[in-house]
N, C-alpha and C positions, 0 to 999 in steps of 0.2 A: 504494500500500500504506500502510496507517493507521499511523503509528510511536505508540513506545508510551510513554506517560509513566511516570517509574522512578521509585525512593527505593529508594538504596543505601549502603551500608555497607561500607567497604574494610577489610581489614586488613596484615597481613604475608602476603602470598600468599594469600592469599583475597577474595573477591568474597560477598554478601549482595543479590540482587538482588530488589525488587518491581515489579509491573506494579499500577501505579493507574488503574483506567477512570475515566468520568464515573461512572458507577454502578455500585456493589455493593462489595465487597470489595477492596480490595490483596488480590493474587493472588504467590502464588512465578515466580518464574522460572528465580532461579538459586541455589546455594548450592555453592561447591566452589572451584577455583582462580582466582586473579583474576581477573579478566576487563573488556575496557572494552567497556559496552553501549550503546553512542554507535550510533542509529540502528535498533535493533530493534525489530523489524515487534511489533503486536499480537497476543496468542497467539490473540484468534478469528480473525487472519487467516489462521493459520497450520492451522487445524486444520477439517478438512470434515468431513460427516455418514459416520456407519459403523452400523452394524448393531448391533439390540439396544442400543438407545443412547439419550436424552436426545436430543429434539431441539436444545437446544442445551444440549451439556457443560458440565459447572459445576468447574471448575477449582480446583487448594486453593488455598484462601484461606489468606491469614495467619494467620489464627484460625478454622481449616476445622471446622464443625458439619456434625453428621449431620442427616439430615432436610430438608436443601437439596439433594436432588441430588448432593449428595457422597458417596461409597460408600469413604472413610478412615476413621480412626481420627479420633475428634472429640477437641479439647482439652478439651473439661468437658461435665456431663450434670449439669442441674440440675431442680427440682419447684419449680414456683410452686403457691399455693393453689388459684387455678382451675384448676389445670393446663394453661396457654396455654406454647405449644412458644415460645424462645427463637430470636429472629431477627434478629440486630444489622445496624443501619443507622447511618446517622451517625457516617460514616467521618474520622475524624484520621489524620493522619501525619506526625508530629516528625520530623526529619532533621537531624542533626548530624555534624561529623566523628568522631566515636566513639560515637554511638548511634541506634538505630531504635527510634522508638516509636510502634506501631502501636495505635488504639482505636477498638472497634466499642461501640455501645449502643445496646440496645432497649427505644425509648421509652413503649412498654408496660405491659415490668416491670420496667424502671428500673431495669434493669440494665447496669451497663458493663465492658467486658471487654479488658484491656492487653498486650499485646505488647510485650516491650521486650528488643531487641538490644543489648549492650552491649562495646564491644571491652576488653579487662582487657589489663593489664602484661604482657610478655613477651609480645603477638600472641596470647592465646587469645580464646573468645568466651563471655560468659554470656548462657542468653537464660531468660526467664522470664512466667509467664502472671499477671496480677493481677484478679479482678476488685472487682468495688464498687456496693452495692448503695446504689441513687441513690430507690429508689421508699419506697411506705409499708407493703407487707406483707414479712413474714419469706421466703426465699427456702434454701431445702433445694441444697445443691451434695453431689452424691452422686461427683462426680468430678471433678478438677481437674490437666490433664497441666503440666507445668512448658513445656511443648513438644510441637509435634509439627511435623514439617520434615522436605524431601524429603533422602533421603542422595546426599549427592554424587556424579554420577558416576563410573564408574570404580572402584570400589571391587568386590571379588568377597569378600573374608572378613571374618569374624568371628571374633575372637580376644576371650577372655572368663575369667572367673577360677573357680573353684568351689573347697570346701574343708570340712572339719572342727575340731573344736577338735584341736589338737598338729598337724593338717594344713592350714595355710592354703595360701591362695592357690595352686591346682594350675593350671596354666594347661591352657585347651580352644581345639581351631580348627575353625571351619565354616564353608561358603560359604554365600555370600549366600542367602537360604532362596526357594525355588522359592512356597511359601507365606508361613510366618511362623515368627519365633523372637522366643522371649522369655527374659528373666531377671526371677524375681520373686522377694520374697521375702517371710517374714510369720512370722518371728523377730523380729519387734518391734526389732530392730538390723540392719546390714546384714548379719551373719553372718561366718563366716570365710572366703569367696569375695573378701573387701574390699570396696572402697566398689561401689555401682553404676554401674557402668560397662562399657566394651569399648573393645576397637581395630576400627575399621574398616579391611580394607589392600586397597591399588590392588594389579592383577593387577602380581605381581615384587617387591611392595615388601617393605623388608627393615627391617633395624635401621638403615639410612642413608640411603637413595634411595628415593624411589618415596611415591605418597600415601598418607597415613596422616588418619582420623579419628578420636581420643581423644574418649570422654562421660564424664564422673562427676557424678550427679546430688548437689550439696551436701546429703547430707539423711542420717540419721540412723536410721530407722525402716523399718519396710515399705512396697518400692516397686516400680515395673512397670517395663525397659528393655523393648521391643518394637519388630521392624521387620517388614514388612510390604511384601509386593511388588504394586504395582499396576498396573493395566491398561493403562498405556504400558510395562511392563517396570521400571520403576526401582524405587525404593523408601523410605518411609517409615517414619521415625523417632519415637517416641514415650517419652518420660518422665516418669514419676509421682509422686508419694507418694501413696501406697495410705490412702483415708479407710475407714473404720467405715460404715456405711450407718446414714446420719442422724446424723453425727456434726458435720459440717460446717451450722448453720443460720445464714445470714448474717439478722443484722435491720437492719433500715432505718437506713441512712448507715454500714454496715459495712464495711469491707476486706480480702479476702486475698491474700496473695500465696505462691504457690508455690515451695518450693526453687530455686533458679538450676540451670539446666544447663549446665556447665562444657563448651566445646568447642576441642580444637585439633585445626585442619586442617593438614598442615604436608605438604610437597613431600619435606621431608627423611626418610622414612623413620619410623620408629619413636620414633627418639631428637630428630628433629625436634617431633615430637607432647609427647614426653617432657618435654622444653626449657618448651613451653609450658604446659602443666598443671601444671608445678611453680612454673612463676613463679606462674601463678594462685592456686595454693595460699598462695603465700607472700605473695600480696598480704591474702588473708583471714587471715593472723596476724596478733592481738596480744599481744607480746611485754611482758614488763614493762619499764619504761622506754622503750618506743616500738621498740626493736631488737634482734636476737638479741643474743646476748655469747656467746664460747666456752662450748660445752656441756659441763659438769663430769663427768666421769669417774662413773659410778653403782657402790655396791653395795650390792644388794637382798637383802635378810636371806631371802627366802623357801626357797630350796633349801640355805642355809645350816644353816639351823633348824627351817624348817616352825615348827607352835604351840609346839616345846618351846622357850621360853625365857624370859627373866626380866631384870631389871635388868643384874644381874651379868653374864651372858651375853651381855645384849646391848652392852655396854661392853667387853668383850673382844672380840666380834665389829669393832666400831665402830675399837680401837687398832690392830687386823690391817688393817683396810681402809684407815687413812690410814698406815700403814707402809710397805703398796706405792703411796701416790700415787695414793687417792681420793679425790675432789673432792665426793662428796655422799651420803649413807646415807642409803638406807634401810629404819624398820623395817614388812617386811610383816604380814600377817594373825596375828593370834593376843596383838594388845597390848591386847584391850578385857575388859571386864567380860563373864565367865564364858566366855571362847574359848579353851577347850582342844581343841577341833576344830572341826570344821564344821556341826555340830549345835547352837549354840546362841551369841546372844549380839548378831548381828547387829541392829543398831537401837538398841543400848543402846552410846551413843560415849561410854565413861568409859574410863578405864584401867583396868587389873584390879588392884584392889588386892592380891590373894595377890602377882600376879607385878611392880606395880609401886607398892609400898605410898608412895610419894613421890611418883605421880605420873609422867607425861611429862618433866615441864619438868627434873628433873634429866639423864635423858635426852639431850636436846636439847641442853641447855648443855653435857654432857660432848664430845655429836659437836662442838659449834659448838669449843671447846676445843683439840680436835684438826685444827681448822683445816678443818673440810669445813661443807658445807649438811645441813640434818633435814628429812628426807621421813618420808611417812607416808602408810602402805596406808588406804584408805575404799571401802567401797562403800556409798552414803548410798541406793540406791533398790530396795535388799532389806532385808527382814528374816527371821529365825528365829522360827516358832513359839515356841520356847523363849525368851525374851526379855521384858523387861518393855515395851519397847515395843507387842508386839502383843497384850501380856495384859491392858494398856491402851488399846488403840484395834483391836480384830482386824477392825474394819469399812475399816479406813487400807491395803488391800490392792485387785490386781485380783481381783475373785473372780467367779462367779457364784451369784446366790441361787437357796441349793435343793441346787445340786450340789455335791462332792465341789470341795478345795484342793491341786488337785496342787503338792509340791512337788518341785525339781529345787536337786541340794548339798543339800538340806534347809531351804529357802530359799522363799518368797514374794518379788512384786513389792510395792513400795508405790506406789500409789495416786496417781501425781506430778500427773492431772488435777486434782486438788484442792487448795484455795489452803492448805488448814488444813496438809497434808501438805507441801507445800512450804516453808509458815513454819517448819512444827517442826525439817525438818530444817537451814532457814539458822541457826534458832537453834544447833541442836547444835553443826553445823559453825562457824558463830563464834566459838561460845563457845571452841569446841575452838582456833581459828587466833588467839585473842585473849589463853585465857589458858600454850599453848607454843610455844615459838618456832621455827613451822614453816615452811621453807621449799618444800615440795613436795607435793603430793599423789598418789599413786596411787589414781588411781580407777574403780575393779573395776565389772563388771556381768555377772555368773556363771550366767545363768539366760535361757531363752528367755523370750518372754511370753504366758504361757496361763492366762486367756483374754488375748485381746489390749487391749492400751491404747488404740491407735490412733494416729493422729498428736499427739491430744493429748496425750498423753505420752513424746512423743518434746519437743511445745514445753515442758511441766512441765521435762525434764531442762534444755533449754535455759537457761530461765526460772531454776533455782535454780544453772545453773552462771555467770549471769551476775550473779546479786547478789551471790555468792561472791567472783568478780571485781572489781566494784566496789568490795566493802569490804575482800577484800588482795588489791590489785591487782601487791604483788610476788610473791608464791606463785604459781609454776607448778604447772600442774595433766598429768597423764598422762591419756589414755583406753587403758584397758587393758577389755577383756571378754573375761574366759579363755581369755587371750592376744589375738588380732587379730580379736575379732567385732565392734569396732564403729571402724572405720579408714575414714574417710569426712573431706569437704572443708565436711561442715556441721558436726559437732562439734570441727574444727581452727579456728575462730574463739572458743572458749572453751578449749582444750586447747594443751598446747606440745611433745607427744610419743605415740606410739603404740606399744604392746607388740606385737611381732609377733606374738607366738607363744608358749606356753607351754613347747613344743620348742625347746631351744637347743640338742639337737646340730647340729652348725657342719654335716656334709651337707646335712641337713634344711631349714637355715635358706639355703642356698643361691639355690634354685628360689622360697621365699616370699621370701627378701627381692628378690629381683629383679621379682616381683608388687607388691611394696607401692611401688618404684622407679618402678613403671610410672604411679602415678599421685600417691606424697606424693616433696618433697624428701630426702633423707638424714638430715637434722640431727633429722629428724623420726620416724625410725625406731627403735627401742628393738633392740640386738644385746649378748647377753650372753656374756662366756665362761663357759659350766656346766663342771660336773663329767664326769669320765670315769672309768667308764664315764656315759653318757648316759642322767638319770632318763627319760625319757622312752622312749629308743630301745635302751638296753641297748649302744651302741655303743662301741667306745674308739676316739678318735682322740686326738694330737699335743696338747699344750698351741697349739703354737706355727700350727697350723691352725685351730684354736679362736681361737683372739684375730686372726688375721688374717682372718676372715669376720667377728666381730666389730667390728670396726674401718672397715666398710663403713658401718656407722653412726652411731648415737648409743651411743659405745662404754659398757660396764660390766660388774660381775662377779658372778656368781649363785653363790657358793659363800662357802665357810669358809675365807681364805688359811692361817689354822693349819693346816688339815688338810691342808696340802702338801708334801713335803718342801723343804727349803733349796736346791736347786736350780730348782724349780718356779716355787718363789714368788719369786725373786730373778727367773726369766725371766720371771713376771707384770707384776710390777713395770715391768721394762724393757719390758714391752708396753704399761706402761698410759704410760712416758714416749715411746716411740715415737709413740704416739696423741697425746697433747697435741703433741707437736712436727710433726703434721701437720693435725690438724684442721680447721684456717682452710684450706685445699686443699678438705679433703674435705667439709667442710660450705660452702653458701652458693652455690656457684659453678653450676660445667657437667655435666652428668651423660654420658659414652657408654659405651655396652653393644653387647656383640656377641661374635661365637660363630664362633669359627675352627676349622678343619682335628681331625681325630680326637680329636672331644670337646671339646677347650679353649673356656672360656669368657673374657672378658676384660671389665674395667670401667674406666673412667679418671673419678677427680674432678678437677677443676682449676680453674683461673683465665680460661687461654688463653694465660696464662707460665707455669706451673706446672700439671705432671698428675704425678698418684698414677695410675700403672696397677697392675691386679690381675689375674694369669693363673693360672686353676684346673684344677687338674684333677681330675676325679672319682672315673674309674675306670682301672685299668692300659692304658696305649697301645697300639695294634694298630702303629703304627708305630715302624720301628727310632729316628727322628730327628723332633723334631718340629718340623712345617714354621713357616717364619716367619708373623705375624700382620701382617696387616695394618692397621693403622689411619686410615682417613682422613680424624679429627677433627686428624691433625699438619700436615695436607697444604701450609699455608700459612706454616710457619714451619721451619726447621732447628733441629735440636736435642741437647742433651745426654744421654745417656740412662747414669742408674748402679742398681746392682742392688743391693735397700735389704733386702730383704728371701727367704731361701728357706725357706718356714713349711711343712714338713712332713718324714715319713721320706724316707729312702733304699733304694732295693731293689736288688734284684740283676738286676734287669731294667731300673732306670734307667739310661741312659746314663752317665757322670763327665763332668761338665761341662768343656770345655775350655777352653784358657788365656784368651780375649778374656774368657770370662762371669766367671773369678775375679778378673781385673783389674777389670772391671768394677763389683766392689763397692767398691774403690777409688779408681779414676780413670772418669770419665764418659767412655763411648764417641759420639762425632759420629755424625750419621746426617741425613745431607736427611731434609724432611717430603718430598718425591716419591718417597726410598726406603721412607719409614715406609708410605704411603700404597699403593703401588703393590707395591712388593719384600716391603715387612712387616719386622716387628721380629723380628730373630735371639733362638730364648728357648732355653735350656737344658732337658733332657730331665726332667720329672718323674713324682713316684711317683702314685699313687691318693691323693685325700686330702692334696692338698697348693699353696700355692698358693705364686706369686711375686709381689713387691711393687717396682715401680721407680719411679723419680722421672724425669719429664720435664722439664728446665728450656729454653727456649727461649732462644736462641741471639739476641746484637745485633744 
């Protein structure tokens, strides 16, 4: 039996395997849990003639094209000027201990086409397609997948995200598709579904045990996830960003490379996966000064004030927020030349002299004064018809000639393909970061894109949020698109933070912030405590369930502390010192999630000496007592466990907590991790709408 020469790729529990013949293509063999391939046979030796078939099957390649006898999904679809079909030969293959790079070219149309496997920090994998055009005529690429790779065996669902604006991230499950499934999108952002992505889960697997496949295509704009079942039963994997037809013309000694497809395969469940995709994520941060630093406490003027307000206002606003021990302000929508609504002014980045006849900078210096950081709302890639920007340049938009400029908020897109549009705005924007002293950006993109930009436009935003960067590279920047439509792993290399949601009642933000969890770090999620009742949702709950779901992330506060009474704001306050005095726990570390007995939910940040656990409950309990939780991220250590926090009402239907849980908030109660793990953690009966808050400290 002919054995088969390999080029493989290990990682933390995973295996990446090729088969290299004398001729044709590196061929897949394997992708899914380690594996040692010492000694296996050649797959033609493996595989005899069948019916309605190729006489001899053509197997996926590593960079599998249609028109060979392949009947997959192809990684790219390109137009030469003669029209001569694409046929790569002259086979490479790089082998390293953390990378595969595979390259096919066809010396025809001189063109060559890159594979490259790459293992990233924390054990996930990025893998991405490049090609380069080596010949003398221009060369039309009408499709370019970042990927396309068998799914691992074993795997039976699909778990996936869909959503709205005020409704992100609703989570969906489907098995493995008998045909095909896809997730596409062409909102010119990734929308409020989240980034592109899914979980693929092995039959049983959970939030702990069992295989899990994590994808989040780094990309920013319109794109394809698609699997596809084929004719051995298994199934393939495809990821995109979605080109314009004829948008992509490579000319002679050109380059492109496709978004990274972000993957972690992990044994462990969900929260294994989870582990991995956030290290990766955190590897594509850059931070100012090279490093996070504690995330300062935010409050965002906008549900405070909405457009009504002025100097005056907003300097009372600003003494209320660092009274209770805010770390950073700032002012939303409604500080520019002519924005008394949402009807006019976009494009035009001054200050509005009625409402701020001095200017920003006295602004700024009064928050820096009071001891916090100045942020400041932008959306630099709309504008308003009403505006001297576009009554100046109305051709600096996407539009098409002849028809009709739908606007959406009352808003157009600009133009970001174009070099002149991108200058004009880094000028604004510098002038703006040069002549006050800001330390923050939020920045908005409130509008789908119709007609559409394409990917070009997605690299325009790239392209001006990275000279922005360069020239203040201490200002962080937010990506917020009314709320969580654009939360993805390509614009988190320019970006230090994501708005979830424009809905902050604390219910709501539940279920999405556990979506955004699934594939950004914590420190990176935007959680505000709103007002109650709930702009949004009309709901009232608890101050003190409000700032504990808050607190799960990148904590901050969306209201007017004046408008609270003296009780409120005195418990604000001590929620916003609660938060600083855990945050280095809850930002940076470990993440586990998981979903216990009648209803309870449960989350723990930590160290792996230190967990912040958090047990919610949603709706009233069917049961009299509620059962212990079990955890079995404690499993390896013993532990102290104290009750730091009980953030919601009291019913009449809630249990009274008995004497170990009230001790408990003062003296730490002992507990093996083989009790925590196995028996579960003893919690105290709670109302609807209300969560617990405990410290794990591990045990010498």
């Amino acid at each position: 039996m002919t054995e088969a020469r390999l080029a493989c790729l290990h990682g933390n529990g995973w295996s990446i395997v090729f088969e290299c013949p004398d001729a044709g293509p590196p061929i897949w063999r394997h992708i899914g849990e380690r594996v040692d391939p010492a000694g296996l046979p050649a797959l033609a030796s493996l595989r005899g003639a069948t019916t309605f078939s190729l006489d001899e099957p053509v197997p996926m390649a590593a960079i599998p094209l249609g028109g060979t006898g392949w009947f997959g999904p192809s990684v790219l679809a390109v137009r030469s000027q003669d029209g001569a079909a694409l046929l790569l030969s002259d086979w490479q293959v790089e082998e390293t201990a953390d990378r595969l790079v595979i390259t096919g070219a066809d010396p025809v149309l001189g063109l060559a086409v890159t594979l490259t496997l790459a293992s990233q920090p924390g054990g996930a994998l990025a893998a991405t397609t490049s090609i380069e055009n080596r010949g003398t005529a221009p060369i039309c690429v009408d499709a370019l997948a970042s990927a396309v790779l068998p799914v691992p065996a074993g795997l039976d669902r699909i778990m996936a995200w869909t959503g709205r604006h005020t409704g992100e991230l609703a989570e969906t499950s489907a098995p493995m598709p008998g045909h095909g499934w896809q997730r596409e999108t062409r909102l010119g952002i990734p929308g409020h579904g989240g980034p592109c992505g899914a979980l693929l889960l092995g039959e049983g697997a959970g939030w702990h045990a069992g295989l899990v496949l994590a994808v989040q295509l780094a990309w920013s704009g319109d794109a394809r996830l698609a699997i596809e079942r084929q004719e051995d039963g298994g199934h393939v994997l495809l990821a995109q960003a979605r080109l314009l037809p004829g948008e992509l013309r490579l000319a002679p000694g050109a380059r492109h490379e496709a978004p990274p497809l972000l993957l972690a395969l992990s044994q462990g469940g969900r929260g294994g996966a989870m582990a991995m995709m956030h290290a990766a994520v955190r590897a594509r941060l850059d931070w100012p000064g090279g490093a996070m630093r504690p995330r300062p406490v935010h409050l965002n003027s906008w549900e405070a004030c909405y457009f009504a307000h002025d100097e005056a206002r907003i300097r009372r606003l600003a003494e209320a927020a660092a009274a209770i021990g805010v770390e950073r302000f700032i002012l939303d929508d409604g500080w520019f030349r002519g924005r008394n609504d949402d009807r006019a002014g976009l494009g035009d980045w001054d200050a509005d002299p009625a409402k701020y006849p001095r200017g920003l900078a006295p602004v700024a210096a009064h928050v820096h004064g009071l001891g916090m950081e100045f942020g400041l709302w932008v959306e630099p890639e709309m504008v308003n018809p009403d505006s001297d920007l576009y009554r100046a340049h109305p051709d600096w938009v996407l539009y098409l000639p002849g028809q009709p400029r739908p606007t959406a908020r009352h808003q157009l897109v600009l133009d970001l393909r174009r070099a002149e549009v991108r200058d004009h705005l880094f000028r604004a924007l510098d002038r703006l970061l040069a002549s006050v002293p800001i330390d923050y950006l939020k920045w908005d993109h409130n509008r789908a894109l119709a007609p559409a930009g394409g990917a070009a436009q997605v690299a325009g935003t790239y392209d001006l949020l990275a000279r922005l960067r360069a020239a203040h590279p201490a200002v962080e920047i937010e990506s917020c698109a009314a709320g969580g439509g654009r939360i993805d792993a390509g614009i988190a290399r320019f970006t230090h933070r994501f708005w979830t949601s424009d809905n902050i009642d604390a219910l709501s933000r539940i279920s999405m912030q556990r979506g955004v969890l699934a594939f950004m770090p914590p420190e990176l999620m935007g959680a505000h405590v709103g007002v109650s009742p709930s702009h949004a949702t009309g709901r009232v709950q608890s101050l003190a369930f409000r700032a504990a779901i808050a607190a799960q992330g990148h904590f901050g506060v969306e209201l007017d502390p004046d408008a609270l009474d003296d009780a409120e704001r005195a418990a604000l306050a001590e929620w916003i010192g609660f938060w600083k005095q855990w945050r280095h726990i809850i930002h940076g570390g470990q993440l586990h999630m998981g979903e216990a007995a009648d209803g309870l939910l449960w989350q723990a940040h930590g160290t792996g000496d230190d967990w912040l656990l958090w047990v919610i409950r949603l709706d009233p309990a069917r049961d009299r007592y509620p059962a212990p939780i079990r955890l079995p991220f404690a499993a390896a250590r013993d532990w102290q466990v104290r009750l730091l926090r009980h953030a919601g009402p009291s019913a009449v239907l809630t249990p009274r907590a008995g004497a170990a849980f009230k001790a408990m908030r003062e003296t730490p109660q002992g507990f093996t991790g083989s009790w925590l793990a196995s028996a579960g953690l003893p919690v105290p009966g709670q109302a609807p709408e209300s969560a617990l808050i405990l410290h794990l400290e591990a045990l010498p």
